[in-house]
N, CA, C and O of each residue as an XYZ file, in Angstrom:
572
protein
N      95.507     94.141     75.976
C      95.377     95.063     77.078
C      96.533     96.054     76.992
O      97.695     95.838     76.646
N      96.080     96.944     77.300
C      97.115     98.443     77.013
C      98.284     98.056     78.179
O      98.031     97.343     79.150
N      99.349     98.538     77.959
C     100.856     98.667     78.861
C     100.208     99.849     79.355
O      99.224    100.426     78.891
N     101.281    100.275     80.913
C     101.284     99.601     81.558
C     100.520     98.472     82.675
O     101.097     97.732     83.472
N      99.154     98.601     82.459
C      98.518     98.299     82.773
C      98.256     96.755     82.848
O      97.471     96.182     83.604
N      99.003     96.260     81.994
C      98.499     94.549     81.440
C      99.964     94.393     82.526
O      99.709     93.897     83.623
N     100.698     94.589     82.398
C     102.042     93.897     83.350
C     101.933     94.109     84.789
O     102.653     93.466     85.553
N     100.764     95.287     85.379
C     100.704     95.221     86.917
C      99.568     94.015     86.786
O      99.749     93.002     87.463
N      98.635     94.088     86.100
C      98.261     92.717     86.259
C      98.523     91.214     86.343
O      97.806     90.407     86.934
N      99.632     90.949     85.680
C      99.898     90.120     86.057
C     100.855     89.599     86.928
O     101.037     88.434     87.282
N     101.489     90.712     87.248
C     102.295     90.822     88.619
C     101.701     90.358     90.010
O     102.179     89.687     90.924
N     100.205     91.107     89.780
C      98.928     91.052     90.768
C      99.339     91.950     91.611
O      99.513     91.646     92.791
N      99.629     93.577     91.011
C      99.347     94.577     91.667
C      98.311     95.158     91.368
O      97.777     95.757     92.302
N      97.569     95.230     89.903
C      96.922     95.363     90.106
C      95.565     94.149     89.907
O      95.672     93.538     88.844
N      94.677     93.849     90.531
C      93.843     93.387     91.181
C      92.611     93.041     90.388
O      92.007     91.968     90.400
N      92.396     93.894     89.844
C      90.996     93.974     89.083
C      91.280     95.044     87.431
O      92.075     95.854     86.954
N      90.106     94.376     87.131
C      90.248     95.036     85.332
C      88.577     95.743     85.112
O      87.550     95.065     85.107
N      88.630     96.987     84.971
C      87.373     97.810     84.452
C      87.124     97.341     82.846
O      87.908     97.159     81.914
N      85.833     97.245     82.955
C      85.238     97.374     81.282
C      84.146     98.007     80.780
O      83.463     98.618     81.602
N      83.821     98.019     79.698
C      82.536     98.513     79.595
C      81.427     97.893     79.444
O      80.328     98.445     79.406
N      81.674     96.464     79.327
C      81.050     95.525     78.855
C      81.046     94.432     79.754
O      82.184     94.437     80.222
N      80.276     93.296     80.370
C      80.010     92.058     81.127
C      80.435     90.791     80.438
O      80.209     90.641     79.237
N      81.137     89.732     81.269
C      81.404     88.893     80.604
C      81.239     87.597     81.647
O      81.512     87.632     82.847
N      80.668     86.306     80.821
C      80.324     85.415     81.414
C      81.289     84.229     81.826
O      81.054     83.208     82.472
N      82.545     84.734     81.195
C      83.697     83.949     81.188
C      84.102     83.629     83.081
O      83.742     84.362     84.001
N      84.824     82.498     83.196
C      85.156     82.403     84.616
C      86.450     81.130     84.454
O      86.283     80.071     83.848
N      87.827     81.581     85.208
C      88.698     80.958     84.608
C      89.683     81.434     84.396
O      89.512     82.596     84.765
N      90.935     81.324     83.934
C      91.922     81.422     83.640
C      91.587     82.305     82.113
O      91.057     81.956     81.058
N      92.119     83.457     82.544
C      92.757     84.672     81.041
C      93.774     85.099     80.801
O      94.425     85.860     81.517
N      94.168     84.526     79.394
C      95.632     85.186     79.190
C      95.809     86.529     78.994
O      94.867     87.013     78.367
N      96.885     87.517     79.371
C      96.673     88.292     79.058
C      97.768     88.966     78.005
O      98.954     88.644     78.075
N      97.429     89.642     77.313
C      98.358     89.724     75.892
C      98.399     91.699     76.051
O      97.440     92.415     76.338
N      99.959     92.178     75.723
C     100.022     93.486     75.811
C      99.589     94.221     74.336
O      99.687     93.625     73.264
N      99.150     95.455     74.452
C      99.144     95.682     73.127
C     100.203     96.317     72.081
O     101.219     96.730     72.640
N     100.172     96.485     70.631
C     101.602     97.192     70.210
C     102.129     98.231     71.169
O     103.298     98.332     71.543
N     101.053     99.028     71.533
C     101.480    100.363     71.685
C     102.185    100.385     72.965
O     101.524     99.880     73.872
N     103.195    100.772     73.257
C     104.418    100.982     74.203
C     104.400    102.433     74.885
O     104.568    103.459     74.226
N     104.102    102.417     76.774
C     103.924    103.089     77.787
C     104.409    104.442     76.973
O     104.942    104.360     75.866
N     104.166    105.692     77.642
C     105.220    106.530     77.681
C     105.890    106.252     79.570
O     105.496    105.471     80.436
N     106.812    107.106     79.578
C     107.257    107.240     80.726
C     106.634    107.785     81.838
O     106.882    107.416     82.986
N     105.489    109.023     81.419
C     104.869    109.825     81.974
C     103.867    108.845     82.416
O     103.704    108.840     83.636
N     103.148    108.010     81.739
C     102.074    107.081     81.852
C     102.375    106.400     82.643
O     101.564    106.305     83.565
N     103.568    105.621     82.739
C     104.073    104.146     83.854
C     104.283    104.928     85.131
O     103.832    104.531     86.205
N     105.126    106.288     84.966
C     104.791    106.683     86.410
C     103.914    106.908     87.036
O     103.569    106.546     88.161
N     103.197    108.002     85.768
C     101.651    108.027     86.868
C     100.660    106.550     87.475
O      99.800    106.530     88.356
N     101.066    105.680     86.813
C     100.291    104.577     87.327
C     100.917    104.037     88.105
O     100.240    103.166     88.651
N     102.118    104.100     88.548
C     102.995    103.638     89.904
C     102.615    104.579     91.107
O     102.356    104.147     92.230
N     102.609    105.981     90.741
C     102.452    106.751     91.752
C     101.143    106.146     92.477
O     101.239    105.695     93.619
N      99.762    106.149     91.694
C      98.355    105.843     91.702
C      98.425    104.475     92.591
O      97.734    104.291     93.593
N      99.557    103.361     91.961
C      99.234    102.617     93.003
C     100.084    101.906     94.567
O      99.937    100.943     95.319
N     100.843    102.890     94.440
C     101.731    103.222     95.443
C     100.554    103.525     96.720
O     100.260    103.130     97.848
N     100.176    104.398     95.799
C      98.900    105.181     97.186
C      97.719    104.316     97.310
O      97.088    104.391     98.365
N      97.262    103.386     96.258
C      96.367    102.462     96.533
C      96.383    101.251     97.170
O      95.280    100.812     97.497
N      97.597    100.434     97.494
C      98.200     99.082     98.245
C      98.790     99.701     99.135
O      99.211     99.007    100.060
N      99.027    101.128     99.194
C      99.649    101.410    100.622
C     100.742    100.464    101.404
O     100.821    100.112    102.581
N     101.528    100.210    100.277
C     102.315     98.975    100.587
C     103.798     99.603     99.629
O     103.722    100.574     98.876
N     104.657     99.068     99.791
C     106.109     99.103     98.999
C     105.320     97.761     98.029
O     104.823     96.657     98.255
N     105.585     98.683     96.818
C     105.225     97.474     95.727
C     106.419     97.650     94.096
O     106.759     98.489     93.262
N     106.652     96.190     94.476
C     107.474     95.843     93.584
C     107.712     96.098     91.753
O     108.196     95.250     91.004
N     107.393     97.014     91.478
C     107.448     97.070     89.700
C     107.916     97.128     88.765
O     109.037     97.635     88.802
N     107.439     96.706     87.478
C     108.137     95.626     86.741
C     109.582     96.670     86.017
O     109.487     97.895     85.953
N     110.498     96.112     85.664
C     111.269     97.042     85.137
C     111.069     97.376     83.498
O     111.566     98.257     82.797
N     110.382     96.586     83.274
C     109.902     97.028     81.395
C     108.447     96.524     81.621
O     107.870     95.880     82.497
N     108.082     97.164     80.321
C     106.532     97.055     80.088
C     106.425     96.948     78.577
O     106.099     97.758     77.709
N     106.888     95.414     78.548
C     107.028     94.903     76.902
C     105.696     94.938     76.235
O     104.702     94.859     76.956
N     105.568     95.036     75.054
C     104.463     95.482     74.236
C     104.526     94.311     72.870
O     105.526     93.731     72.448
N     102.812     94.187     72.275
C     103.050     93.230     71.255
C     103.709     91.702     71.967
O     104.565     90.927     71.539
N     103.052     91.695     72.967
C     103.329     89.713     73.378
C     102.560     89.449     74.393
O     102.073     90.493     74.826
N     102.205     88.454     75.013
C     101.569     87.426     75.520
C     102.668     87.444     76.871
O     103.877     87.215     76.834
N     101.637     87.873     78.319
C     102.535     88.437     79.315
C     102.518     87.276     80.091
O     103.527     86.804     80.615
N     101.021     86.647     80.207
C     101.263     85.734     81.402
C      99.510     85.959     81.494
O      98.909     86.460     80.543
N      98.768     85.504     82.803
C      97.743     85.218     82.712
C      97.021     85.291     84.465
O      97.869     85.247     85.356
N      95.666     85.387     84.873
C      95.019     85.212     85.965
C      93.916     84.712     85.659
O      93.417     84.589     84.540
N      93.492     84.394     86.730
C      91.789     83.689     87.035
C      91.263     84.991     86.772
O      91.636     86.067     87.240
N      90.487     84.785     86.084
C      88.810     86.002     86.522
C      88.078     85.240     87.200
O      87.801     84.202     86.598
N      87.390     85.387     88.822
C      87.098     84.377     88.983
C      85.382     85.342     89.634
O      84.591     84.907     90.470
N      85.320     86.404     89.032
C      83.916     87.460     88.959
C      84.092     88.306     88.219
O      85.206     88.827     88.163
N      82.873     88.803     87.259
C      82.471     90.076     86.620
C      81.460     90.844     87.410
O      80.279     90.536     87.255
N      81.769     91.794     88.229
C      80.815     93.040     89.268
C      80.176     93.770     88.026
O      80.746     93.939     86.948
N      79.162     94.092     88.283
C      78.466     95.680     87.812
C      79.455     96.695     89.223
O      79.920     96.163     90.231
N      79.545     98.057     88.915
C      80.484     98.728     89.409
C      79.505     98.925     91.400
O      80.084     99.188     92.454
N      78.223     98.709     91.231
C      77.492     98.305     92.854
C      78.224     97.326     93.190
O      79.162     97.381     93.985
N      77.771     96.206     92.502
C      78.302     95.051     93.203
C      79.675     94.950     93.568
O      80.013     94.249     94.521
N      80.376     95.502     92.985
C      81.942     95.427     93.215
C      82.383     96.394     94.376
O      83.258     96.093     95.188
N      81.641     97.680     94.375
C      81.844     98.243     95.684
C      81.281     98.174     96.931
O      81.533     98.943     97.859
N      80.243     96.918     96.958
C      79.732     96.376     98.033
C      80.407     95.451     98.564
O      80.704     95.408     99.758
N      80.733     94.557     97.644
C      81.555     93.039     97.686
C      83.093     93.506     98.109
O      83.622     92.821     98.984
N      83.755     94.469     97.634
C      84.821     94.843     97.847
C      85.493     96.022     97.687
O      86.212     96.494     96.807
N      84.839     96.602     99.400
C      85.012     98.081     99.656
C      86.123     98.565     99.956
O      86.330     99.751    100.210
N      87.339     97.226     99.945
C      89.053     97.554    100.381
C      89.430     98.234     98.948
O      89.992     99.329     98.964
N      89.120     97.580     97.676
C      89.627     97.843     96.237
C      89.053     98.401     95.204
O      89.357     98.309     94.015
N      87.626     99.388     96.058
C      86.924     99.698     95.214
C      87.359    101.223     94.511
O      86.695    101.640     93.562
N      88.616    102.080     95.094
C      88.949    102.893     94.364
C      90.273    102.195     92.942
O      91.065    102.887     92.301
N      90.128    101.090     92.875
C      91.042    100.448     91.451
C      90.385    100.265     90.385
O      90.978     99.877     89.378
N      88.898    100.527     90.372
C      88.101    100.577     89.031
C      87.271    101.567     89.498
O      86.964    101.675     90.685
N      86.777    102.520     88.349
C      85.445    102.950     88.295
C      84.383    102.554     87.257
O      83.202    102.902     87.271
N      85.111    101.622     86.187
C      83.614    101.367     85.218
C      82.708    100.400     85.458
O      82.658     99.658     86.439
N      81.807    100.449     84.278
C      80.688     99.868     84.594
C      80.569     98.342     84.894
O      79.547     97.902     85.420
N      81.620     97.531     84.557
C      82.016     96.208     84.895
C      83.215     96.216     85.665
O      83.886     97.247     85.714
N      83.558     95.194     86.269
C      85.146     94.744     86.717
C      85.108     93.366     87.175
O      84.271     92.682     87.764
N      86.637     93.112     86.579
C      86.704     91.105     86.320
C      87.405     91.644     87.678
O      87.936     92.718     87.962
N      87.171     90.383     88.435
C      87.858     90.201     89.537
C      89.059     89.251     89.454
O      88.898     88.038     89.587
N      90.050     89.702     89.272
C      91.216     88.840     88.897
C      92.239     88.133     90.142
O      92.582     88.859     91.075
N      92.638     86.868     90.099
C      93.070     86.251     90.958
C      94.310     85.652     90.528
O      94.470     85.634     89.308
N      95.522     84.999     91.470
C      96.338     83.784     90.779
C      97.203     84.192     89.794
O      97.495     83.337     88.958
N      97.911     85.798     89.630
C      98.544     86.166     88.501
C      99.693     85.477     88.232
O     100.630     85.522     89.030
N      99.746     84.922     87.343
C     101.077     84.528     86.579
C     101.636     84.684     85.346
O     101.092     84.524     84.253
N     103.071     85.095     85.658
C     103.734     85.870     84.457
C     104.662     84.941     83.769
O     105.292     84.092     84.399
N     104.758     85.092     82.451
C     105.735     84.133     81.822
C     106.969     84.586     81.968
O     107.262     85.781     81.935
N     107.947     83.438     82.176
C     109.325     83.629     81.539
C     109.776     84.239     80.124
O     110.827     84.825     79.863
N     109.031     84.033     79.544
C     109.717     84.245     77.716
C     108.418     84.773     77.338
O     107.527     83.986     77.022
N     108.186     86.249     77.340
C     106.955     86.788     76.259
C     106.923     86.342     75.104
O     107.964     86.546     74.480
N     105.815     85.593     74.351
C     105.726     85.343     73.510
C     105.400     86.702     72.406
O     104.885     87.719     72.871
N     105.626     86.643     71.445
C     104.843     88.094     70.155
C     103.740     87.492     69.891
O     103.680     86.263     69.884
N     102.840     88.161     69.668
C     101.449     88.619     69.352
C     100.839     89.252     69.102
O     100.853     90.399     69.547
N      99.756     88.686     68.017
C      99.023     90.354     67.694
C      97.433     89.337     68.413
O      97.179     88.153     68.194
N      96.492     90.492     69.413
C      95.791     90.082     70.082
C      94.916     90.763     68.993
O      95.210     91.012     67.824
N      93.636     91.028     69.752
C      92.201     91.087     69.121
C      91.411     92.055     70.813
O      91.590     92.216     72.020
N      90.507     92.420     69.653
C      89.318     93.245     70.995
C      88.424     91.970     71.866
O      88.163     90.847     71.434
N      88.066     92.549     73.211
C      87.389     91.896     74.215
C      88.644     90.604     74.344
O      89.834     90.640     74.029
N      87.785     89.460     74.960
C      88.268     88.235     75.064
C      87.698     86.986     73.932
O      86.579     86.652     73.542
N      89.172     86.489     73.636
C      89.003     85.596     72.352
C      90.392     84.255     72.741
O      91.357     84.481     73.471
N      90.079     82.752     71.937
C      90.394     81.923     72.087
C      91.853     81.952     71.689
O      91.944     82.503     70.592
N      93.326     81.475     72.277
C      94.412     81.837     71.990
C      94.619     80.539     70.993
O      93.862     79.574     70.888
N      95.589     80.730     70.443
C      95.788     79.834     68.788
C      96.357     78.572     70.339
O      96.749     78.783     71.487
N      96.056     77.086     69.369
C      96.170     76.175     70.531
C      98.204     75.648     70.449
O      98.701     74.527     70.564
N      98.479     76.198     70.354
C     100.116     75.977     69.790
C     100.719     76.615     70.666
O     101.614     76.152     71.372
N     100.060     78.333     70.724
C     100.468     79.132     71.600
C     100.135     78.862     72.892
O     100.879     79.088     73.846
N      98.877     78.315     72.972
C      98.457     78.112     74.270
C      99.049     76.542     75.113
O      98.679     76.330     76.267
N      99.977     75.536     74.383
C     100.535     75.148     74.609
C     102.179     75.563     75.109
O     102.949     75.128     75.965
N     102.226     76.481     74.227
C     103.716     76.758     74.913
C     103.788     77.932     75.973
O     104.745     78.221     76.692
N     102.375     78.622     75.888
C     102.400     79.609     77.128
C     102.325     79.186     78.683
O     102.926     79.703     79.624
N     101.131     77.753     78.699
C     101.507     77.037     79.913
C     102.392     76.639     80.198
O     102.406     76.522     81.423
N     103.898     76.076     79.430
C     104.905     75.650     79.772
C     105.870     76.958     80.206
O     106.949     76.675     80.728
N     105.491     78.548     79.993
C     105.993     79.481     79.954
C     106.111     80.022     81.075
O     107.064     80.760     81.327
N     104.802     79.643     82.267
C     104.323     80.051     83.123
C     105.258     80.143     84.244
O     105.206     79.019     84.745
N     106.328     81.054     85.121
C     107.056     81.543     86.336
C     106.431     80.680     87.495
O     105.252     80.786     87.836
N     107.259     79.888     88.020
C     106.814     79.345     89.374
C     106.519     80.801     90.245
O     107.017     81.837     89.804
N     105.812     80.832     91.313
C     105.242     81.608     91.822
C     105.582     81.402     93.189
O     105.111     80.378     93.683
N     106.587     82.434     94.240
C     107.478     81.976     94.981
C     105.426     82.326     96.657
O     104.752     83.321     96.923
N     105.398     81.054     97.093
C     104.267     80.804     97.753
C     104.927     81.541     99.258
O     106.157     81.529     99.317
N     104.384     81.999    100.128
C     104.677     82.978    101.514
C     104.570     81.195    102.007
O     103.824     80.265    101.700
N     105.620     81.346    102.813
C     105.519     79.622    103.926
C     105.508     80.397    105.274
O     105.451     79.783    106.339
């Protein structure tokens, strides 16, 4: 997943992931950044964008590491772009394509792992996927 984009996700600012394509997957996805590294112009404009979309003071990340394995969420729905703006008319200006995973539960690792990922969604080597669960940031819960 392209920077900056893969690190508000798993922050869980941002919320949901557009695609072009449907997927039957449901569950926990890791999400892995790609080589290519933000420009500056890019990370702002997507802070500005969602500054105005959570209408909230939102916290963001101070780097947007590239080439590793960030951390991970539930997809826990794939919308056609109706269904998603019926089902959820609070977040429906955060995607416009023709799919969107509904992402839940973001969690970011302590220690990015390096990686070279692959297109769509694919099975993580089981070594990695052992040491990425142990990687996983406690997640400070609202009491």
């Amino acid at each position: 997943m392209h920077q900056p984009w893969a690190s508000l996700l798993v922050r869980g600012i941002k919320r949901v992931e557009g695609r072009s394509w449907y997927t039957p997957h449901r569950g926990r996805l890791w999400i892995a950044a790609t080589a290519k590294r933000p420009s500056p112009q890019e990370v702002s404009e997507l802070q500005t964008t969602y500054r105005f979309l959570r209408g909230e003071d939102v916290e963001f990340p101070s780097d947007y590491p590239s080439g590793c394995l960030l951390g991970c969420v539930d997809l826990i729905d794939c919308l056609s772009q109706n269904q998603f703006k019926d089902q959820y008319p609070d977040m429906s200006q955060e995607s416009d394509s023709p799919f969107v995973f509904i992402c839940t539960n973001p969690q970011e690792m302590i220690v990015k792992f390096p990686i070279k990922g692959n297109r769509k969604i694919w099975k993580l080597d089981s070594k990695i996927h052992q040491g990425a669960k142990k990687g996983l940031m406690k997640q400070n819960k609202a009491v």
